[in-house]
Residue frames as a rotation matrix with the C-alpha (Angstrom) as fourth column:
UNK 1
0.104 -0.871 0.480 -46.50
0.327 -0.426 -0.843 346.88
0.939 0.245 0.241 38.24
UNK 2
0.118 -0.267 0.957 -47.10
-0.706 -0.700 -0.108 348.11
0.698 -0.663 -0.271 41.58
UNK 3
0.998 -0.070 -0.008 -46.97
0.060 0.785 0.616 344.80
-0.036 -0.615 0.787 43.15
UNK 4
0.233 -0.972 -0.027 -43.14
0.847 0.217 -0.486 344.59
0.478 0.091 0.874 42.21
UNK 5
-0.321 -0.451 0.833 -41.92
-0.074 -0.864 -0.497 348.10
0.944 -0.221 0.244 43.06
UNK 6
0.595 0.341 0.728 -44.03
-0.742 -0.114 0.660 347.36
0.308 -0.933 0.185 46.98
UNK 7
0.702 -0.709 -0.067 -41.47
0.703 0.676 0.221 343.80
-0.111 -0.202 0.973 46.79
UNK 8
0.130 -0.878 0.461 -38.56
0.575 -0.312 -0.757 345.82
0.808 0.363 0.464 45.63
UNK 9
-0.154 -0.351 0.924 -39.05
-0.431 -0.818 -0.382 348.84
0.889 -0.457 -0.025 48.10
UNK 10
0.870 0.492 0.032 -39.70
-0.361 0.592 0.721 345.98
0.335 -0.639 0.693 50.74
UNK 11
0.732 -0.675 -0.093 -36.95
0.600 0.704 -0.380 344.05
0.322 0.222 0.920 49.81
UNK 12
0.316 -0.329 0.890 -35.01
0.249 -0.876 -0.413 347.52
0.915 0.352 -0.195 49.95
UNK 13
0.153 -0.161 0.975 -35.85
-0.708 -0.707 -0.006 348.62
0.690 -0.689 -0.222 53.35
UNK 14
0.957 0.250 0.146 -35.55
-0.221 0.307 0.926 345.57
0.187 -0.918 0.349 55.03
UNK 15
0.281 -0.959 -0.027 -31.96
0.851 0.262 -0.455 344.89
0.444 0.105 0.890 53.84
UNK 16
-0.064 -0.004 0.998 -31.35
-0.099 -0.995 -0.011 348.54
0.993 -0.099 0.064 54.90
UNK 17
0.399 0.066 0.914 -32.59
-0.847 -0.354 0.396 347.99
0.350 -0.933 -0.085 58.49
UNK 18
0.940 -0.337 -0.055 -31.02
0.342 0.923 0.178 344.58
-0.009 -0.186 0.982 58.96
UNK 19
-0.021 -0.999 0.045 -27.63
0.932 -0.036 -0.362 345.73
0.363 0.034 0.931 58.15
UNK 20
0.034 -0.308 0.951 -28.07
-0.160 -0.941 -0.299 349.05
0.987 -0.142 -0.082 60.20
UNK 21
0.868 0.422 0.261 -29.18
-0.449 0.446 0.774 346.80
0.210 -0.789 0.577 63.23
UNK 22
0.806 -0.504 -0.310 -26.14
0.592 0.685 0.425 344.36
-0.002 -0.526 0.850 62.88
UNK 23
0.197 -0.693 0.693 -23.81
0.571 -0.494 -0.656 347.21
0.797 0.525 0.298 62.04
UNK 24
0.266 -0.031 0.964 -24.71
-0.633 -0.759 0.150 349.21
0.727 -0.650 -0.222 65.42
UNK 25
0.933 0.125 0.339 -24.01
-0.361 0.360 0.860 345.52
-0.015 -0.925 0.381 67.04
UNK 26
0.504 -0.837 0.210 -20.87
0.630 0.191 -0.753 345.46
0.590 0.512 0.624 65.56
UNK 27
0.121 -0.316 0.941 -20.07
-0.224 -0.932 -0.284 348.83
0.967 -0.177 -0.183 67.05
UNK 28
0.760 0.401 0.511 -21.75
-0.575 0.047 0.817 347.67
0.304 -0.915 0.267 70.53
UNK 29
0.710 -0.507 -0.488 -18.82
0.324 0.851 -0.414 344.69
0.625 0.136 0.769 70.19
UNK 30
-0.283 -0.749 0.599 -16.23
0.619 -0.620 -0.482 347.46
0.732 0.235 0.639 70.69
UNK 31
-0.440 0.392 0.808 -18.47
-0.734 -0.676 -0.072 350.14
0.518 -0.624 0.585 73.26
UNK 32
-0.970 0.139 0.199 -20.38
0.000 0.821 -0.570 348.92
-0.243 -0.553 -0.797 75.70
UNK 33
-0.357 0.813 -0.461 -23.55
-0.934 -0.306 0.184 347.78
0.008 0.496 0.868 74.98
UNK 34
0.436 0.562 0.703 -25.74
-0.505 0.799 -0.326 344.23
-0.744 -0.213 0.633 74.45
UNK 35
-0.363 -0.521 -0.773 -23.58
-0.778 -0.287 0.559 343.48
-0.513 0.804 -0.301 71.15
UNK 36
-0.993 -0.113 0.021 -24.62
-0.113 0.994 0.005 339.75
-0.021 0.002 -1.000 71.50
UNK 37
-0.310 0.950 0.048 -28.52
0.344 0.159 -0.925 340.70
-0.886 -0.270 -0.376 71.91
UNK 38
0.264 0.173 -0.949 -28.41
-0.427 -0.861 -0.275 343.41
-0.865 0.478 -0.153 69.09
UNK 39
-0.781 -0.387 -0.491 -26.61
-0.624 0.447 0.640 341.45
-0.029 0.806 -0.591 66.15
UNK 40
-0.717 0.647 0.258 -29.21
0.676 0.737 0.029 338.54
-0.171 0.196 -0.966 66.39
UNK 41
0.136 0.890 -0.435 -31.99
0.384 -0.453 -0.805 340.88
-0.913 -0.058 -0.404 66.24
UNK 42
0.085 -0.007 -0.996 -30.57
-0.923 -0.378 -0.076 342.29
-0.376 0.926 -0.039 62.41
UNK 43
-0.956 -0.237 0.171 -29.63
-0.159 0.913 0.375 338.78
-0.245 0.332 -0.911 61.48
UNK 44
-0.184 0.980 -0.081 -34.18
0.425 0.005 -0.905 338.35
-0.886 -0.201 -0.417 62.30
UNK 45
0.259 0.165 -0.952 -34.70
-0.619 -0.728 -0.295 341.86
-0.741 0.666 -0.086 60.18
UNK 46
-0.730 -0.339 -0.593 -32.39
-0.683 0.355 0.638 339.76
-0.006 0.871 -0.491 56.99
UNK 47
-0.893 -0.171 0.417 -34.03
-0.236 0.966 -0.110 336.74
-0.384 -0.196 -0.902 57.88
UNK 48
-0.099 0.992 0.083 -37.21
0.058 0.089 -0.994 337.54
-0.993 -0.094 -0.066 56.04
UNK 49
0.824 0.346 -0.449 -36.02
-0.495 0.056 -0.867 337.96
-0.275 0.937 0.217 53.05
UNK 50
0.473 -0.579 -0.664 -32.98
-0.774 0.086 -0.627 336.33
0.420 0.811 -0.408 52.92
UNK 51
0.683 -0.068 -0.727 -32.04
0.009 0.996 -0.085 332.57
0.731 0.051 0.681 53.15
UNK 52
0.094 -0.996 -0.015 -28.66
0.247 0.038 -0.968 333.18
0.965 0.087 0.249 53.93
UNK 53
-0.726 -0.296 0.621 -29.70
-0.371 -0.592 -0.716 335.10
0.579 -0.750 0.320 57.29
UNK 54
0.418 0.899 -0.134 -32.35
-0.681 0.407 0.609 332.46
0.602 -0.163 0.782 58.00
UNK 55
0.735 -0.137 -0.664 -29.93
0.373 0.900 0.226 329.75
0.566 -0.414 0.713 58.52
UNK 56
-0.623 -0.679 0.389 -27.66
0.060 -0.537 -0.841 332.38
0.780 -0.500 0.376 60.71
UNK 57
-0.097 0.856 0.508 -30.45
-0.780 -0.382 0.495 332.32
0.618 -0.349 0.705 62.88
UNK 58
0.886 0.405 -0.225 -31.33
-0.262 0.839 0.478 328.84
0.382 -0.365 0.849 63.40
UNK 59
0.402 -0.669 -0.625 -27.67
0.502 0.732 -0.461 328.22
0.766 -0.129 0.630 64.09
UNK 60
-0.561 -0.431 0.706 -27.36
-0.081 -0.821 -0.565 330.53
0.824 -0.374 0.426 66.21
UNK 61
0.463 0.877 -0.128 -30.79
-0.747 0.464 0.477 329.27
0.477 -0.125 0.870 67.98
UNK 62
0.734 -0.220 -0.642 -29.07
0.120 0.973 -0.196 326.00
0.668 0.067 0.741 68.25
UNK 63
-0.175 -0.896 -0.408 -25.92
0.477 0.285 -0.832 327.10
0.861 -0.340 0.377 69.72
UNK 64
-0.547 -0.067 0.835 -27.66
-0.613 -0.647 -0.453 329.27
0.571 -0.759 0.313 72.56
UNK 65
0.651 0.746 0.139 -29.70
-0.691 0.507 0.516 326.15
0.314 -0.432 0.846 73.32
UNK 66
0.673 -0.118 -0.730 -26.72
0.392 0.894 0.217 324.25
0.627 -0.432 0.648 74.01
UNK 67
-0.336 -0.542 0.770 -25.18
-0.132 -0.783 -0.608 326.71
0.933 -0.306 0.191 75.44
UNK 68
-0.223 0.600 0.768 -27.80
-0.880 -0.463 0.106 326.89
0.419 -0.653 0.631 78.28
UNK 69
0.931 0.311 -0.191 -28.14
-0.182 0.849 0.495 323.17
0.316 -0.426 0.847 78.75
UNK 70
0.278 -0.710 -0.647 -24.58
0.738 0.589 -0.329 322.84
0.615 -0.386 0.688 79.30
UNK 71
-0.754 -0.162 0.636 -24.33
-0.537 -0.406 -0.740 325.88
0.378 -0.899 0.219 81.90
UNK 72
0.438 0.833 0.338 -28.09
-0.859 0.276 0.431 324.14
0.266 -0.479 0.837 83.58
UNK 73
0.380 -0.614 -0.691 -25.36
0.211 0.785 -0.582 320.96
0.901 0.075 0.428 83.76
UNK 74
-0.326 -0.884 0.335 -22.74
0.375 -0.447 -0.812 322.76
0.868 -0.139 0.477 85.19
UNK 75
-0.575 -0.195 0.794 -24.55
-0.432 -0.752 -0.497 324.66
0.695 -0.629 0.349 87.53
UNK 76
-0.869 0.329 -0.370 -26.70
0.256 0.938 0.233 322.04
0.424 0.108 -0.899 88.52
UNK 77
-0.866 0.498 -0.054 -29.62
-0.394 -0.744 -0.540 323.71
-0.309 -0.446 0.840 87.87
């Protein structure tokens, strides 16, 4: 029994600090701030327990890698 209730209050707090992370880069969107550094970093926090914010990740991942080859293009760097 205590194995479940340590998954549950796991499960619990990490949803909790994931959505308080992407919620303050939400804000940051709007104020200044890193909004773009801060939102991936709660997306991470979800991404341990939940699928759904796993593959937000990797695609994200994906698009900052081509992102960067096509400015390393561009700038011929």
């Amino acid at each position: 029994m205590g194995y479940r209730v340590m998954k549950i209050v796991k499960k619990v707090a990490v949803t909790v600090a994931g959505v308080v992370v992407i919620f303050v880069g939400l804000l940051l969107i709007v104020l200044p701030g890193p909004a773009l550094i801060i939102i991936p970093f709660g997306l991470a926090i979800l991404a341990t327990e939940y699928d759904f914010a796993h593959r937000w990740v990797k695609l994200f991942q994906k698009k900052l890698s081509s992102t960067a080859s096509y400015l390393d293009k561009k700038l011929g760097m």
